[in-house]
C-alpha positions as CSV (number, residue, x, y, z in Angstrom):
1,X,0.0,0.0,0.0
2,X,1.5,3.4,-1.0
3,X,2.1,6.0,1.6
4,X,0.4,9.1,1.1
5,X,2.0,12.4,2.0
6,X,1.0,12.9,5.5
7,X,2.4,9.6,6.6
8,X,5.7,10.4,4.6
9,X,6.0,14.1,6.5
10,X,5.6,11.8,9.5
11,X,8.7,9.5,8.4
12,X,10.7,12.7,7.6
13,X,9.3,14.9,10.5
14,X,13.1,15.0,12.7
15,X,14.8,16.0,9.7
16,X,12.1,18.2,7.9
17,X,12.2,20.1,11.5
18,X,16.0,20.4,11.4
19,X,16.3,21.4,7.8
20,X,13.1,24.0,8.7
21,X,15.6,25.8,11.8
22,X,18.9,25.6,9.3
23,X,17.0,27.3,6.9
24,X,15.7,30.2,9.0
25,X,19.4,30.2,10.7
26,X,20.7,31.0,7.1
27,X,18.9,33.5,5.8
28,X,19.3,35.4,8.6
29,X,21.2,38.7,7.6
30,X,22.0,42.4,9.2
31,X,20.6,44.0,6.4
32,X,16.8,44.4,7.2
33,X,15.6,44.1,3.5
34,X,17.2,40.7,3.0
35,X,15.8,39.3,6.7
36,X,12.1,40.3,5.8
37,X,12.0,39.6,2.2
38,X,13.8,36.2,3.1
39,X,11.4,35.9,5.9
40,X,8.6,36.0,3.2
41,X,9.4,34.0,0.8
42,X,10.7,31.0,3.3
43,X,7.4,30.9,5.3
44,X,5.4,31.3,1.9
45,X,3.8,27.9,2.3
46,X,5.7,26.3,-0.3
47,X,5.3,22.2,-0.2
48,X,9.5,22.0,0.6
49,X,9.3,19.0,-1.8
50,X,13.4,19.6,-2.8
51,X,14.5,19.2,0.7
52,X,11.7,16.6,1.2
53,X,13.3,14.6,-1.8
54,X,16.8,15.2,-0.2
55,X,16.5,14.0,3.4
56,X,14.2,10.8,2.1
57,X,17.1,10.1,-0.6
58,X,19.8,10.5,2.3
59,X,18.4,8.2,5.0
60,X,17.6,5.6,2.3
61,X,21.2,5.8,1.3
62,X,21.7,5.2,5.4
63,X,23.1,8.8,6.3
64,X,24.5,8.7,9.8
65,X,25.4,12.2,10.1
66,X,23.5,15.5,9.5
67,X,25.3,16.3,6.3
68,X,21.4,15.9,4.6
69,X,20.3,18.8,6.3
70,X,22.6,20.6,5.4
71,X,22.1,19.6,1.6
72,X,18.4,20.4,1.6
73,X,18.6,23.6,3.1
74,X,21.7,24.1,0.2
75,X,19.2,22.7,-2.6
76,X,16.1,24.8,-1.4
77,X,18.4,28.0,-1.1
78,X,19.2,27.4,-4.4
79,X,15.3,26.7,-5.9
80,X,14.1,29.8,-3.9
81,X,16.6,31.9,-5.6
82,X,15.2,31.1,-8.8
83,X,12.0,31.3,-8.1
84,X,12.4,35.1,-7.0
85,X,14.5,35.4,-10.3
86,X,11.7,33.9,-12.5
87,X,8.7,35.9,-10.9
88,X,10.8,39.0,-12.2
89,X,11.5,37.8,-15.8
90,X,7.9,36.2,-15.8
91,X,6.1,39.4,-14.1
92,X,4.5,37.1,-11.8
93,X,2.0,38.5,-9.3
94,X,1.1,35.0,-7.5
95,X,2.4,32.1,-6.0
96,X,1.3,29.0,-3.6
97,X,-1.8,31.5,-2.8
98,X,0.1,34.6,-1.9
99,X,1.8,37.8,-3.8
100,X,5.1,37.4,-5.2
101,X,7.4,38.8,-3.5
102,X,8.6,41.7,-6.4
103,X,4.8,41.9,-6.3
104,X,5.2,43.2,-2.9
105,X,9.1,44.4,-2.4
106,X,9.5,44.9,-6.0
107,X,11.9,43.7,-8.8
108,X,14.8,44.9,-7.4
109,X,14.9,44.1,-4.0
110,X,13.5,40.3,-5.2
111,X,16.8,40.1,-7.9
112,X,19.2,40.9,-5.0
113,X,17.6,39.0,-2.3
114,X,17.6,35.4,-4.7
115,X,21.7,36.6,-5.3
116,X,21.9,36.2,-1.7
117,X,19.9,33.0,-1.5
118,X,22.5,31.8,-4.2
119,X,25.6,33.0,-2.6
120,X,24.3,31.7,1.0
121,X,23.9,28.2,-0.7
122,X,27.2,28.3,-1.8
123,X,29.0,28.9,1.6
124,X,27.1,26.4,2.6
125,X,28.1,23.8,0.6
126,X,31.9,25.0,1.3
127,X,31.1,24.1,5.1
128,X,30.4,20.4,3.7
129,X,33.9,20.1,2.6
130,X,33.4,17.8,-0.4
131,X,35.0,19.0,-3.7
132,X,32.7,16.4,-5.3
133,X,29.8,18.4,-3.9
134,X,30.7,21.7,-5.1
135,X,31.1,20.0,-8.4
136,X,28.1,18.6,-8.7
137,X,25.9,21.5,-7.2
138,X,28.1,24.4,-9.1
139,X,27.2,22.1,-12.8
140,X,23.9,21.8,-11.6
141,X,23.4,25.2,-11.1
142,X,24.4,26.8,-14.0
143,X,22.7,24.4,-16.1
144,X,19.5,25.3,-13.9
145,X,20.4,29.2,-15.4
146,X,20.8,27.3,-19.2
147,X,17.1,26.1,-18.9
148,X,15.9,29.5,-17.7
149,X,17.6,31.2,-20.7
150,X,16.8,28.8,-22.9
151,X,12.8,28.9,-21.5
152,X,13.0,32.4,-22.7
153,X,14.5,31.4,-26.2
154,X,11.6,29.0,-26.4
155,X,8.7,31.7,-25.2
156,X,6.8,32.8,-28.1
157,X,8.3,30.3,-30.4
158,X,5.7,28.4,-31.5
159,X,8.0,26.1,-33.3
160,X,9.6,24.7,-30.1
161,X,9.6,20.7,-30.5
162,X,8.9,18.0,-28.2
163,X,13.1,17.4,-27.7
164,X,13.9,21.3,-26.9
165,X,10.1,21.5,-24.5
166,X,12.6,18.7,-22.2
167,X,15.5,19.9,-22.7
168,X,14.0,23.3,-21.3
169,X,12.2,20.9,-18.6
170,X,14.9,18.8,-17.6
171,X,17.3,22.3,-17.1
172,X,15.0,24.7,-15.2
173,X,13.3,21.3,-13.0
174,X,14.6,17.8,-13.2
175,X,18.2,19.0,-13.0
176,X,17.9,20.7,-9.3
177,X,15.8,17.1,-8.4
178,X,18.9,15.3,-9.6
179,X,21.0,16.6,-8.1
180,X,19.8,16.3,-4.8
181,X,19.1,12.7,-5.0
182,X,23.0,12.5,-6.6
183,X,24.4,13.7,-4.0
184,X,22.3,11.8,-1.0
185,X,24.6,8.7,-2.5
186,X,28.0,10.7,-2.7
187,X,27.4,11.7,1.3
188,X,27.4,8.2,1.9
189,X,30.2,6.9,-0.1
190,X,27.9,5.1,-2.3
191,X,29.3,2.6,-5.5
192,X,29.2,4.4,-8.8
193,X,26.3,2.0,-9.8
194,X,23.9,3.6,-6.8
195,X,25.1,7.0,-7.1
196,X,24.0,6.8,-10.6
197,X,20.7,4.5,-9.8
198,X,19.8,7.8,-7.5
199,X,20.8,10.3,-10.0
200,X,18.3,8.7,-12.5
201,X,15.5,9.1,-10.2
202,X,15.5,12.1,-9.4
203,X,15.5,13.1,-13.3
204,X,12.8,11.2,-13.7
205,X,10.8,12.2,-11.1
206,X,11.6,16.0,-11.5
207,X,10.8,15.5,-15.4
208,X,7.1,13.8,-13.7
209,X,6.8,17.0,-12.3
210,X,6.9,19.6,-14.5
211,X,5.1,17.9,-16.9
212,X,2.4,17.5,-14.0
213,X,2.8,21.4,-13.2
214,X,2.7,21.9,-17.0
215,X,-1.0,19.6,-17.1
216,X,-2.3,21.7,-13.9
217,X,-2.0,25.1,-15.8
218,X,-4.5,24.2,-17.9
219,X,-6.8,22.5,-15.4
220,X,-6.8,24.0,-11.5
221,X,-8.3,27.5,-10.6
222,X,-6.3,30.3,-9.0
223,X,-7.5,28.8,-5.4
224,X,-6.8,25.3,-5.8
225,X,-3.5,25.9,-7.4
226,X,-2.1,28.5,-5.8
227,X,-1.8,30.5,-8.9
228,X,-3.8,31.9,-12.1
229,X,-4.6,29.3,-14.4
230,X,-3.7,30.2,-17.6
231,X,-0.8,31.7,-16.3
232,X,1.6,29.4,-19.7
233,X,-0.7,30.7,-21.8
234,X,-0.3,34.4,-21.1
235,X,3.4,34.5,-21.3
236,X,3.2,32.5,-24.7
237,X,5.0,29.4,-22.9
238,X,5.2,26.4,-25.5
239,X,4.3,23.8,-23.2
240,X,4.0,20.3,-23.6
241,X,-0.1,20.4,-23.4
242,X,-0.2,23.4,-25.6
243,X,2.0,22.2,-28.4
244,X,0.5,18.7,-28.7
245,X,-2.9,20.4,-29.3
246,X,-1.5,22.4,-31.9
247,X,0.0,19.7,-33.5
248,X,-3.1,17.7,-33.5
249,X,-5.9,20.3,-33.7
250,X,-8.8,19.1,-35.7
251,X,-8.6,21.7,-38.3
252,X,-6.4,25.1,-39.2
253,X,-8.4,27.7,-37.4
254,X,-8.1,25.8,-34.0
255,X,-4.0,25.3,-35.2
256,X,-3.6,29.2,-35.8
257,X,-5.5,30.3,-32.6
258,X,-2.9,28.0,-30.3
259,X,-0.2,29.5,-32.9
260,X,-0.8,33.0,-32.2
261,X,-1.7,32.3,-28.5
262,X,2.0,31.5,-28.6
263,X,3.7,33.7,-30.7
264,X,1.8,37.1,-29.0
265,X,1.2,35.9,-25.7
266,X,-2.9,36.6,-26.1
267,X,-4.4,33.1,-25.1
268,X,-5.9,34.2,-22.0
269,X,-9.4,35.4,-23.6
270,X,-9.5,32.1,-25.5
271,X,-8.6,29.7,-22.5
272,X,-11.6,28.2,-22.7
273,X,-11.8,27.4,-26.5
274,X,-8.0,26.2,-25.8
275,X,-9.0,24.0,-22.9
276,X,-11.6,22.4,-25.4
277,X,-9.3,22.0,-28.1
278,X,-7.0,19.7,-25.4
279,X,-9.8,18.2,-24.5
280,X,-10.6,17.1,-28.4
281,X,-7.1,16.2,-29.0
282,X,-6.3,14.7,-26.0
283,X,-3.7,16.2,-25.3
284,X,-3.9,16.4,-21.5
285,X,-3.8,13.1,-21.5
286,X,-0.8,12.2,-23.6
287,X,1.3,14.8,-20.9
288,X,0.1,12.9,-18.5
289,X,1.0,9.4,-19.9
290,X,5.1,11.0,-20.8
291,X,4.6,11.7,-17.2
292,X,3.6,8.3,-15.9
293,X,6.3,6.9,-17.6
294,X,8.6,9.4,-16.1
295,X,7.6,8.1,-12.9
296,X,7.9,4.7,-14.2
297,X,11.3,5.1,-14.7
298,X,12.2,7.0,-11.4
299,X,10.9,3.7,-10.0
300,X,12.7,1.4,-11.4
301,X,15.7,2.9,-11.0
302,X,15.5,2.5,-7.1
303,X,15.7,-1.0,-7.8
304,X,19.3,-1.0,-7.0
305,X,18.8,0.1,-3.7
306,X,17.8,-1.8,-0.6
307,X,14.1,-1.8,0.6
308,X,13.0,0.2,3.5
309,X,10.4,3.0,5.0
310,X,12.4,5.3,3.4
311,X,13.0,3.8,-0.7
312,X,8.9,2.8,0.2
313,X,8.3,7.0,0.7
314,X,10.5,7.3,-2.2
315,X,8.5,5.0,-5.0
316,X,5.4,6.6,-3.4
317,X,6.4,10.8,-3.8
318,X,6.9,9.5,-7.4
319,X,3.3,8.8,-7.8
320,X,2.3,11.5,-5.4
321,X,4.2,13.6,-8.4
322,X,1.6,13.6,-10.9
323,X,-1.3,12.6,-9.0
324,X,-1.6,16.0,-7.1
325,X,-3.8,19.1,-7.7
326,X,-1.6,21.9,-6.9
């Protein structure tokens, strides 16, 4: 029987706890912009799924220390940072529920502040003293900022293809994933075989995700998922969901309205008509079966681990993945 969520916060409650205190320890600064914007976005009710991942991954691996928290405050430092970066570039006003935080301290101030995340998470992985660490999180964090660029390349560009919509995916998402699971075997001195086993899962599972989060874009309302539905299609974002009913639209006008909805960023009156077009081409539900097996594959990669509470909360976040609603 799967867990569901609540029973694997229970499982991970110690750590979660610890990794909760590091994190408010860290972002604690003498400049009083940086302690109340940081403040903000650390208590904005975000699920804490990285660090989740992290601490599961380590104590599955059989951590003995406290490296792990450590590493998840490190990897949620680093996701927080470009989350304040992206609300900027993406002229966000909402997240999980609340204002963005350049929505409230503005552009600026949110810029600066994610530096700080990013620099903070660096000295923090100093203070783990494991070159193969740095490595690791340094590559994975500039190809995060290759993703993001290459996101942008993609916006508008209604001629984006299935292989550059994951290659965009895989950067800005399943890289940061990966890398946490990575490392939870390099902490622990782990065989190539595992270290690579653990990688593998958490590209797969962070590749589940987005294309979950791309599905719910087209499906929640602003309540339910924390932000306005639509949102992809107001930017002009080639998504997954978008493209495919493009691609498969029963005839050319429906084609040119998904076309131009991409290319001038003016879907958002036509959602509905858009939403009905997916529906007609199914195109929902082809994202959704990429991301089954994406969670497929992050399964069977943990395989080459040995069973316990902790590979059994693993196998079941997977599903949790692309099962939720926001």
């Amino acid at each position: 029987m799967p867990m569901d969520i609540n029973q694997i916060r229970t499982l991970s409650d110690k750590d979660m706890q610890a990794v909760n205190q590091l994190i408010q320890q860290q972002v604690d600064s003498e400049v009083a912009l940086i302690n109340q914007l940081g403040f903000y976005i650390v208590n904005s009710g975000g699920k804490r799924l990285r660090p989740l991942l992290t601490v599961l991954s380590a104590r599955a691996m059989g951590i003995e220390n406290n490296d792990h928290h450590t590493l998840a405050a490190i990897v949620e430092f680093i996701h927080t940072a470009t989350l304040l970066h992206d609300d900027v570039v993406d002229e966000s006003t909402m997240r999980r529920g609340r204002e963005t935080a350049n929505a409230i301290f503005g552009n600026q101030a949110s810029v600066l502040v994610g530096d700080f995340l990013y620099t903070r998470s660096f000295q923090m992985m100093v203070s783990l003293k494991r070159m193969r660490v740095m490595e690791i999180l340094s590559e994975a964090t500039n190809q995060i900022a290759e993703g993001e660029v290459l996101q942008l390349m993609n916006c508008n560009d209604a001629s984006t293809t299935e292989a550059r919509y994951f290659d965009v995916i895989y950067g800005k998402t399943a890289r940061l994933f990966e890398a946490a699971t990575q490392l939870s075997a390099v902490l622990t001195d782990q065989p190539a075989e595992i270290e690579f086993a653990m990688q593998e899962y958490g590209k797969h599972l962070g590749t589940a995700f987005q294309l979950a989060d791309d599905i719910l874009d087209y499906m929640a309302d602003s309540n339910e998922m924390g932000k306005n539905a639509g949102d992809d299609l107001a930017e002009g974002k080639p998504t997954l969901p978008l493209l495919y009913a493009m691609w498969h639209a029963e005839n050319k006008d429906d084609a040119l309205l998904i076309r131009e909805a991409i290319e001038q960023s003016n879907g958002l009156p036509h959602l509905a008509r858009i939403q009905a077009i997916m529906a007609s081409t199914g195109a929902l539900a082809y994202t959704r079966s990429c991301a089954n097996k994406e969670v497929q594959m992050a399964i069977d990669s943990l395989r080459a681990i040995p069973d316990s509470p902790y590979k059994e909360a693993l196998v079941s976040l997977a599903h949790i993945s692309v099962e939720r609603t926001s």
